[in-house]
C-alpha positions in Angstrom: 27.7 3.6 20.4 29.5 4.5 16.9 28.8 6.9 15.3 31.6 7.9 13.0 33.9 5.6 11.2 37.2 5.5 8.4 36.8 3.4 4.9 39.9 3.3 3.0 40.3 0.9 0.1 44.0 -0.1 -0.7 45.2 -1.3 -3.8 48.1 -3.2 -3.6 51.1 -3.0 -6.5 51.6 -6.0 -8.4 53.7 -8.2 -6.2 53.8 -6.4 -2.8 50.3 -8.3 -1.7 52.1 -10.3 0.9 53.6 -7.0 2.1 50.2 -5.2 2.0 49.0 -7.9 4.5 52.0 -7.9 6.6 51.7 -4.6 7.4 48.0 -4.4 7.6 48.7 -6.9 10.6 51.4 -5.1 12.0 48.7 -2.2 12.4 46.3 -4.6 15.2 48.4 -3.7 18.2 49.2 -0.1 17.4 45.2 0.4 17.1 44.3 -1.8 20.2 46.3 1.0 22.2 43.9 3.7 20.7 41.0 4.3 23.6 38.9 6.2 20.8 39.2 3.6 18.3 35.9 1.3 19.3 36.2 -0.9 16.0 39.4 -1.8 13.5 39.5 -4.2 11.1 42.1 -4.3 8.1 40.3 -6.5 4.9 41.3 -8.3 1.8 38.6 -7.9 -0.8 40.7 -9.5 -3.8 43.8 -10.9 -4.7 45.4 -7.1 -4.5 42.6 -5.0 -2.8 42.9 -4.7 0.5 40.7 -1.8 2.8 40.6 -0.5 6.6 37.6 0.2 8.1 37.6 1.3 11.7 34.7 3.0 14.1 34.5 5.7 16.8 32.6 7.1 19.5 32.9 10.3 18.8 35.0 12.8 16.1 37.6 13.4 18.9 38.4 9.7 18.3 38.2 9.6 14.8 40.1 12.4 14.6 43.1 11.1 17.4 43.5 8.0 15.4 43.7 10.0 11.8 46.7 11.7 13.6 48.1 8.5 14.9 50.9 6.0 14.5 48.8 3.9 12.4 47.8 6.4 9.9 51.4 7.8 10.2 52.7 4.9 9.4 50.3 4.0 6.1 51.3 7.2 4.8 55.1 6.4 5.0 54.8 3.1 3.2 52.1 4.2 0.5 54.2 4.9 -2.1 55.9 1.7 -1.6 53.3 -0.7 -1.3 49.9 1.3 -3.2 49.2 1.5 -6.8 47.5 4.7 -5.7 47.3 7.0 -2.6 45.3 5.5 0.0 42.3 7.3 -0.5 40.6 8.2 3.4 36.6 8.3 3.1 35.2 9.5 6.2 31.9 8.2 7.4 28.7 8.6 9.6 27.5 5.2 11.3 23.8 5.3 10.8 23.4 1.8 12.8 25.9 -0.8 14.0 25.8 -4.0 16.6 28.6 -4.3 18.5 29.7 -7.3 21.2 
């Protein structure tokens, strides 16, 4: 069960959208090799809004993948692809249905 999760809404600068997505894909295999990360999915709410959500077992995993190539790598291209600084909101999974 999950019992901790990430939100982190991204705002994309004008024009770098298609970036923003690109890399949000490029993110799917570097988190499938995360054992702690139960849940991942990278979202486009808008035309330039884009979020990650992701879901863990525990706060050892939440806290592995925080430290990992994923978030290492969102921090690098920030400034080049985010109007603002991602902004990491942690979370406590009250219920969740999972396959």
């Amino acid at each position: 069960m999950v019992k901790f999760a990430l939100w982190v809404p991204l705002h994309a600068k004008p024009g770098k959208e298609k970036e923003v997505e690109e890399f949000l894909l490029a993110g799917l295999p570097l988190v499938q090799a995360e054992a702690g990360t139960t849940a991942w999915f990278a979202l486009r709410l808008g035309p330039s809004m884009f979020g990650i959500f992701d879901a863990f077992p525990d706060e050892a995993g939440r806290n592995a993948h925080l430290c990992g190539k994923v978030a290492e790598a969102l921090m690098a291209k920030a400034p080049d692809l985010f109007a603002k600084p991602p902004s990491i909101e942690k979370l406590d999974v009250l219920a969740a249905k999972l396959p």
